[in-house]
N, C-alpha and C positions, 0 to 999 in steps of 0.2 A: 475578413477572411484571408486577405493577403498576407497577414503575419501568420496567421494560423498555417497555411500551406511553406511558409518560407519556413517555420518550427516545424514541421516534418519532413524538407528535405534537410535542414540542416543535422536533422538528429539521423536520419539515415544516410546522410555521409558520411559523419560521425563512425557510424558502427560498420562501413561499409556496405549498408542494405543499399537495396535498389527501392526504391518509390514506388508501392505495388499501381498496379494502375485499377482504372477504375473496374473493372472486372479483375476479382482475383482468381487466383491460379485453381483448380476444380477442383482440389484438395478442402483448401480451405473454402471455397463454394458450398460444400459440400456439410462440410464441419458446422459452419454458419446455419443453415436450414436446421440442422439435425437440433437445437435446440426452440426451434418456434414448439415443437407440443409438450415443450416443457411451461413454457409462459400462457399457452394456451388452456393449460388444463388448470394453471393458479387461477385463471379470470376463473376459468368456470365454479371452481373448489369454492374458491372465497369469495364471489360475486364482487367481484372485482367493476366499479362503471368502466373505469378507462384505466391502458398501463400503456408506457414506453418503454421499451428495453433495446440496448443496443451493445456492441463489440469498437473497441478503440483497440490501434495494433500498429505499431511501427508508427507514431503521429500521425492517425488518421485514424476518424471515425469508418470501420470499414462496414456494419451491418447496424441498420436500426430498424428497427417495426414497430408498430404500433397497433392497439387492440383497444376496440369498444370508445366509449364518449369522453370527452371533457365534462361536458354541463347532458344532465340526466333530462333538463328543460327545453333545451334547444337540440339536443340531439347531435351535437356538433362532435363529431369525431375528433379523437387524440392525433395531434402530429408532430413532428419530431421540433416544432417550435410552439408544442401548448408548453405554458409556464405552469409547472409541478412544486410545490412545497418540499423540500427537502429534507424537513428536523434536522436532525442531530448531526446528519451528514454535512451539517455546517460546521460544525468544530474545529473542522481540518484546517478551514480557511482561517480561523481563529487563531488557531497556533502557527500557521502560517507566517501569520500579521504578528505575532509574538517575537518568532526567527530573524523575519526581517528588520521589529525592531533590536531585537540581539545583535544584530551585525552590523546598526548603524549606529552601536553605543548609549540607544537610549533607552533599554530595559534592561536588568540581571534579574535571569530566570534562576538564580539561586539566593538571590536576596530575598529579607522579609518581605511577604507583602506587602505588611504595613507600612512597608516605607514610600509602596506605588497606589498603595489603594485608604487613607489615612482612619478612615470610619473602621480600621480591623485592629486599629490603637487598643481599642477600649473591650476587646473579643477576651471574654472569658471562656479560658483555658480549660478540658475538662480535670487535668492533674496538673499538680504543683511542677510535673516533671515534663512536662509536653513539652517538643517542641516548637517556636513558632512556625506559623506554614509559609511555605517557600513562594515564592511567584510557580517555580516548575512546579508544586506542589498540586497548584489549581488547573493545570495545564495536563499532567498527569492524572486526575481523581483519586491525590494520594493523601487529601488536606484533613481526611476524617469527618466529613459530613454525609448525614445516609444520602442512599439511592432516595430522588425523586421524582420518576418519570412520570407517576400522572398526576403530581401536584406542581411539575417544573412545566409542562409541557401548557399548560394553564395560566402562566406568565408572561407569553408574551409581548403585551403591553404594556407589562409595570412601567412608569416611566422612568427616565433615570433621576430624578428628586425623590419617588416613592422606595425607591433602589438604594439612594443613598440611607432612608433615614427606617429601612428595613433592616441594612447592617449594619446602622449604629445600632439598632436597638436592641440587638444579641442574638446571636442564633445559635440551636442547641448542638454539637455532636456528638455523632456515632460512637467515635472511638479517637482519643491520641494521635494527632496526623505521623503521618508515616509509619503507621504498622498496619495499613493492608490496603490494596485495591477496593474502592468501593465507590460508582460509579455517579456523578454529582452535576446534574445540570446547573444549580445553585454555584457550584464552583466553579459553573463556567461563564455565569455570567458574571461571575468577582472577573475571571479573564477576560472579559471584555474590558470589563472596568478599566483591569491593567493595561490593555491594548489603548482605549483611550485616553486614561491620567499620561501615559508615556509617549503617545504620539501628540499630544496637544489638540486631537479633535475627533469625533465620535468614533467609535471603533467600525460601524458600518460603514461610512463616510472613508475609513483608512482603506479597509479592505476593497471599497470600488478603487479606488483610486492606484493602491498598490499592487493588486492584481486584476480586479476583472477589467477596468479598460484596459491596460497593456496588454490581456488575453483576447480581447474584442468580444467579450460578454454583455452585450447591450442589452441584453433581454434577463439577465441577472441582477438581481439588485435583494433589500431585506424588508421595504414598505408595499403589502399586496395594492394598497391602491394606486401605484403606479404601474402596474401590471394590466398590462391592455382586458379589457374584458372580457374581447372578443376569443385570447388566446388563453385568459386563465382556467385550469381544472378546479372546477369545484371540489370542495371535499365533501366524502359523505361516510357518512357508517351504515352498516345494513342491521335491518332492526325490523323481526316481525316481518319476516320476508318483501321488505322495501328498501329504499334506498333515502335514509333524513339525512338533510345538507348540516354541514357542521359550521359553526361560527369560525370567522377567519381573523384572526388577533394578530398582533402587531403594527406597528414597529415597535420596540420598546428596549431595555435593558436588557433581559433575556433573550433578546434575539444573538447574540453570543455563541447561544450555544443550539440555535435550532431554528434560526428564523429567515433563513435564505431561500426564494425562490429563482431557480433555472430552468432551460428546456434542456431537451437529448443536445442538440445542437451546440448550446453554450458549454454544456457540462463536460461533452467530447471535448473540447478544447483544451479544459482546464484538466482532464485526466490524461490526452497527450502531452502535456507541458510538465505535469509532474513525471510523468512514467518516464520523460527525457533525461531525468536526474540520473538515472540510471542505464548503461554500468559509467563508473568515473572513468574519466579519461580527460587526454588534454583538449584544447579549442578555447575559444571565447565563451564569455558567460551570456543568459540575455540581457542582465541587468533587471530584473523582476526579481529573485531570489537566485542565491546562490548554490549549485547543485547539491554541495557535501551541507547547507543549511536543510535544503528538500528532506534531503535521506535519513536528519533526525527526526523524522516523525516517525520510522518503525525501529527505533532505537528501542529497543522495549528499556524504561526509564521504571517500572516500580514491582511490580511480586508478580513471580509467573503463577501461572496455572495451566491448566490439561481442560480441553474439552473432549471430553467422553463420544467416542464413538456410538452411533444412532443405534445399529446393532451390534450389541455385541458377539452372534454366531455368525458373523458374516465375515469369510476369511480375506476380503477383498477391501474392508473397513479402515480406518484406523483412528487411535485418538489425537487429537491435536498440543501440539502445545502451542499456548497463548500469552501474549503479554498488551500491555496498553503502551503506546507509543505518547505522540503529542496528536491528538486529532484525529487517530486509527489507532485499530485492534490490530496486533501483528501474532501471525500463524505461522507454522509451520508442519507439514504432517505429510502423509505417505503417497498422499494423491495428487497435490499441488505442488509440495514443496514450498520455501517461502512466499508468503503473501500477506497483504496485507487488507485492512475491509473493515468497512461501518456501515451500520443500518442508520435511519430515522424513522422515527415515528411522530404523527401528530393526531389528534382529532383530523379527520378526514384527509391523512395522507399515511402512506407507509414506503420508504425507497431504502436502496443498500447500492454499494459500490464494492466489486473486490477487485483488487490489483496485481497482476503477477509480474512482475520488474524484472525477471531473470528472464520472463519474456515478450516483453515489450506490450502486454496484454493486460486489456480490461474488462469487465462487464457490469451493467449496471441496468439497473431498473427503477422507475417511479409509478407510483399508482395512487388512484385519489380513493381512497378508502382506511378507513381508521386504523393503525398500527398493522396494515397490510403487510403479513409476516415473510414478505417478497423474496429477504437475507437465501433462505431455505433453497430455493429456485435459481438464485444468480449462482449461486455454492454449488449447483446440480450442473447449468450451464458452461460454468468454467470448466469443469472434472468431464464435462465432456469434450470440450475442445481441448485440453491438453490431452485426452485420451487418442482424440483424432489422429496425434502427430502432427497436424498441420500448420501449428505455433511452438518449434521448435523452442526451446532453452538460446539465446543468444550468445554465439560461441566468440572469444577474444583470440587476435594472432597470436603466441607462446610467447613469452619473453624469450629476448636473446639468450639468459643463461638458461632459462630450459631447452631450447632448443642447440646450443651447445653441448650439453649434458646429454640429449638424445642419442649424439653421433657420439658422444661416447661411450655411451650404452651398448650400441650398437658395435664400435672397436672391441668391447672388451669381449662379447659373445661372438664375433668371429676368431678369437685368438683364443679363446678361453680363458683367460686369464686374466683376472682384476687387475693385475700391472701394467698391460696394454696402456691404458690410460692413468695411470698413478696420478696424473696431475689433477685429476676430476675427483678425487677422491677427497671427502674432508678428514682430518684426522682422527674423529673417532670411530670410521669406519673398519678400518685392521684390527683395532682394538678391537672392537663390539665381535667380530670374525676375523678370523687373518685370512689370507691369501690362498694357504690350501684345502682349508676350509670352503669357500667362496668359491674355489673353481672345481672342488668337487660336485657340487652343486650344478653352476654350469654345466660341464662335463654328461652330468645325466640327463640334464634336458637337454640337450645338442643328441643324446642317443636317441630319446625320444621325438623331439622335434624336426631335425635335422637343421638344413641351414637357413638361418632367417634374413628376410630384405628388412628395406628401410621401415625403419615405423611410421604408421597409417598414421594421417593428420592430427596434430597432437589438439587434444582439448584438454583444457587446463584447467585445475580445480582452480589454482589461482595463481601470481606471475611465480613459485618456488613449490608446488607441489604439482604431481598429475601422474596418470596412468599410461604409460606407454604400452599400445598394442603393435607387434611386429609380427606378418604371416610370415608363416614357416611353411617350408617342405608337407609338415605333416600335422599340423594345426599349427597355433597362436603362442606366442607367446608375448608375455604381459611383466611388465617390468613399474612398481613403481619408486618411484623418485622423492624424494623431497631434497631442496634445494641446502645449504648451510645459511648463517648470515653472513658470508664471506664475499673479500673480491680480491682479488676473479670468482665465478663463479665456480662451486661445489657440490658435492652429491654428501649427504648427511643420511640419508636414505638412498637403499638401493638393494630390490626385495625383485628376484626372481621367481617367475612360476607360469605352469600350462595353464 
C-alpha cells in the first residue's frame, strides 16, 4: 500500500494536483453517489448475485461499493477484496508483458511469429498471397482468425503441451491476416505463447513478477485455486429463475487472454499506475514500464470503425469512433471524448474497465454472473461524472512560445496593427493576408469590442496550438494561434473573432 500512496503523490506533483484527501470536495461527493442507481438497477435487471464497482482519480481509488453476495451458499457479501474473474480484461496485461519485453530487446512485435512461437512454421496459409502474421498481429486481433468467444472462453485449462500440439496441428482462418479487425482469443493465447517463448518462462509467472508485485497486487494472480476461498466470487448464470454455479477453469494456456483474477482493491492500483502514463512530461520513470510504452495500447494499431449511437432521435447522442489498441478498445465520441475500455466475459463472470487519461479517471465494475453485460452501465457512469464537471479535463502550464505569442496577440490589438509585433509573425502570414487587410479587421472589432485585457488563462490544445480568450470592454474576444515549427517562436496562425 506504500507504493501505491507514494504513485499518487508522485503523479500529483507531477501535474501540480494536490492529493485529494479522504473526503472529497462536495462536488465530486456529489457526482460519486449520483451513479450508485445506475449499478443498482443492473443487480436488479440482470440478477446479478454480487457486483463491485468503483471510481479511480488522480491515483487513488476515490469511490467503491459493493452490492449483494460473493457465494449464493454462504451468503457472504461482496467487498472491495472478494477476488472477481476478470476474462478478457486480462489482455491488457498481456500486451503489457509484450511492451516491456519490446523495451528490454527481447521481443519484435513486427516480426513473424514464427520466429517467436516455432509450431506457426508449419500454418497453412489461406492464399498463396497472405502475409505471414506478425507478433503485433496477435496482439492486435489482426492475424485473420474468427471471433471465438464462447468456444475461446471454454479453454482455459488447455495445458500448454495440449497448446502446443493444437497449433501444430493447423487451425483454419477467417480471412488473410491483415485485412480486418476481427476479434480472437485464440490469438491471444499464440501472445502469451510469445510473452513466454521471449521471456524464458511462463507468461503468468512474467506478468506477476513484472507488474503485479511491483503494483503490490497480492491478491492477483491467474491459478483460482490459490484464491482464498473465503474471498473468492463464485460464478453463476441465472437459469429458470435461479442462480447454477459455473465450473471454474484454469490455469492453463489461454489464460493469456482471460484468466486473471483481482479484487476492486488490487485492480485500483493497477488503473492508477496506468492512468499515470498520462499526460507525458518530464520526471523519473518507476521502472515497471515505460510511460510513452503505457500509452501504446490506445495507439489504435489496425482498421477503425464507428459504433453507432443507441438512439438515433436523440439529439444529445452520438456515434463513436473505434479502433483496437494493444489490450483496449480505444474510443473517441461527443460525450467522453478520448478513452479507452474493455469488457470480460466468462461463464459466471462479466466485468469492463473504461479509462479517461485527459482526466485522470476511471471506472470499473465486476460481477459473478455469466457475460454480465456490465460495459453498458460503467459507459452510463462515466457520462455521468464527466457530465458533473466535477473531473475536469487535466489542463498543462502553456509553453513558453505560446505564452510569448499571447502578449503578442495582445500588442498587436492594442495598436491595431499586425506590425506592432512583426517579429511574431511567421512568413506566410502577410502572404496568406497582408497588413491592411489584417487590421482592417482588427479595426472593426476594436469598434465592436472595444479595449481588451490580458488573456484569461491560456489552455492549450497542445504546446503550439490554442484558443486565446481576452475580455473586452463589451464582450470576448477570441483569438486562435497556431504556433510555426520555428525558433524563436512564431505565429503560423492568427484568426481573429467575437
Amino acid at each position: 500500500m506504500a507504493g501505491f500512496k507514494v504513485l499518487a503523490a508522485a503523479l500529483a506533483l507531477a501535474l501540480g494536483l494536490t492529493v485529494p484527501a479522504a473526503a472529497q470536495n462536495e462536488a465530486q461527493k456529489t457526482a460519486l453517489a449520483g451513479i450508485d442507481p445506475l449499478f443498482e438497477a443492473f443487480m436488479t435487471e440482470r440478477h446479478a448475485p454480487g457486483l463491485v464497482y468503483g471510481v479511480v482519480a488522480d491515483g487513488k481509488l476515490v469511490y467503491v461499493r459493493t452490492l449483494g453476495v460473493q457465494d449464493t451458499a454462504s451468503k457472504a457479501p461482496v467487498t472491495a477484496d472478494t477476488v472477481f474473474r476478470i476474462a478478457s480484461m486480462s489482455k491488457n496485461f498481456t500486451a503489457l508483458a509484450a511492451l516491456k519485453l519490446r523495451d528490454d530487446g527481447k521481443l519484435r512485435l513486427d516480426a513473424p511469429a514464427e520466429t517467436v512461437i516455432p509450431q506457426l512454421k508449419a500454418l497453412k496459409y489461406p492464399t498463396t498471397d497472405s502475409p505471414k502474421i506478425t507478433v503485433r498481429d496477435l496482439f492486435t486481433h489482426n492475424a485473420g482468425f474468427v471471433t471465438d468467444d464462447p468456444w475461446g472462453d471454454r479453454q482455459l485449462d488447455m495445458s500448454e503441451a495440449d497448446f502446443s500440439r493444437f497449433v501444430a496441428a493447423g487451425v483454419p482462418f477467417s480471412r488473410p491476416p491483415g485485412m480486418a479487425f476481427e476479434y480472437s482469443n485464440f490469438g491471444y493465447a499464440l501472445a502469451g505463447r510469445a510473452v513466454t517463448n521471449a521471456a524464458g518462462r511462463n507468461y503468468a509467472d512474467y506478468v506477476e513478477a513484472a507488474f503485479l508485485k511491483p503494483l503490490g497486487m497480492a491478491s492477483t494472480g491467474y491459478d483460482v485455486a490459490k484464491a482464498p476461498a473465503a474471498r473468492r466470487a463464485v460464478g453463476y448464470r441465472w437459469q429458470d429463475g435461479a442462480w447454477v454455479e459455473e465450473p471454474s477453469l484454469g490455469p492453463g494456456a489461454f489464460g493469456a487472454m482471460g484468466g486473471l483474477m483481482t479484487t476492486a482493491n488490487d485492480y485500483a492500483r493497477y488503473m492508477a499506475w496506468e492512468l499515470a502514463a498520462w499526460p507525458p512530461r518530464d520526471g523519473a520513470e518507476d521502472g515497471i514500464l515505460k510511460r510513452s510504452s503505457i500509452r501504446e495500447i490506445v495507439r489504435g494499431q489496425n482498421f477503425l470503425g464507428v459504433a453507432g449511437r443507441a438512439n438515433r432521435n436523440d439529439p444529445d447522442d452520438c456515434d463513436r469512433a473505434r479502433a483496437y489498441g494493444m489490450g483496449t478498445i480505444v474510443y473517441s465520441d461527443c460525450k467522453l471524448g478520448p478513452h479507452f475500455t474493455h469488457s470480460g466475459g466468462l461463464p459466471g463472470y462479466g466485468s469492463n474497465v473504461l479509462m479517461l487519461p485527459q482526466r485522470g479517471v476511471g471506472v470499473f465494475a465486476f460481477a459473478n454472473l455469466t457475460y454480465a453485460p456490465v460495459s453498458v452501465t460503467v459507459r452510463e457512469a462515466a457520462i455521468k461524472l464527466v457530465a458533473s464537471g466535477a473531473f475536469p479535463v487535466r489542463t498543462q502550464p502553456p509553453s513558453a512560445g505560446l505564452t510569448a505569442m499571447a502578449a503578442a496577440v495582445q500588442r498587436i490589438y492594442a495598436a491595431g496593427d499586425v506590425l506592432a509585433a512583426r517579429e511574431a509573425l511567421a512568413m506566410n502570414v502577410l502572404l496568406d493576408r497582408d497588413a491592411p487587410r489584417r487590421n482592417a479587421e482588427i479595426a472593426a472589432l476594436k469598434a465592436k469590442l472595444g479595449a481588451c485585457r490580458a488573456p484569461e488563462p491560456i489552455v492549450a490544445d497542445n504546446a503550439m496550438s490554442t484558443m486565446l480568450t481576452l475580455p473586452c470592454e463589451r464582450g470576448t474576444l477570441r483569438v486562435r494561434i497556431t504556433l510555426a515549427p520555428t525558433t524563436p517562436a512564431s505565429m503560423q496562425t492568427m484568426e481573429f473573432s467575437s
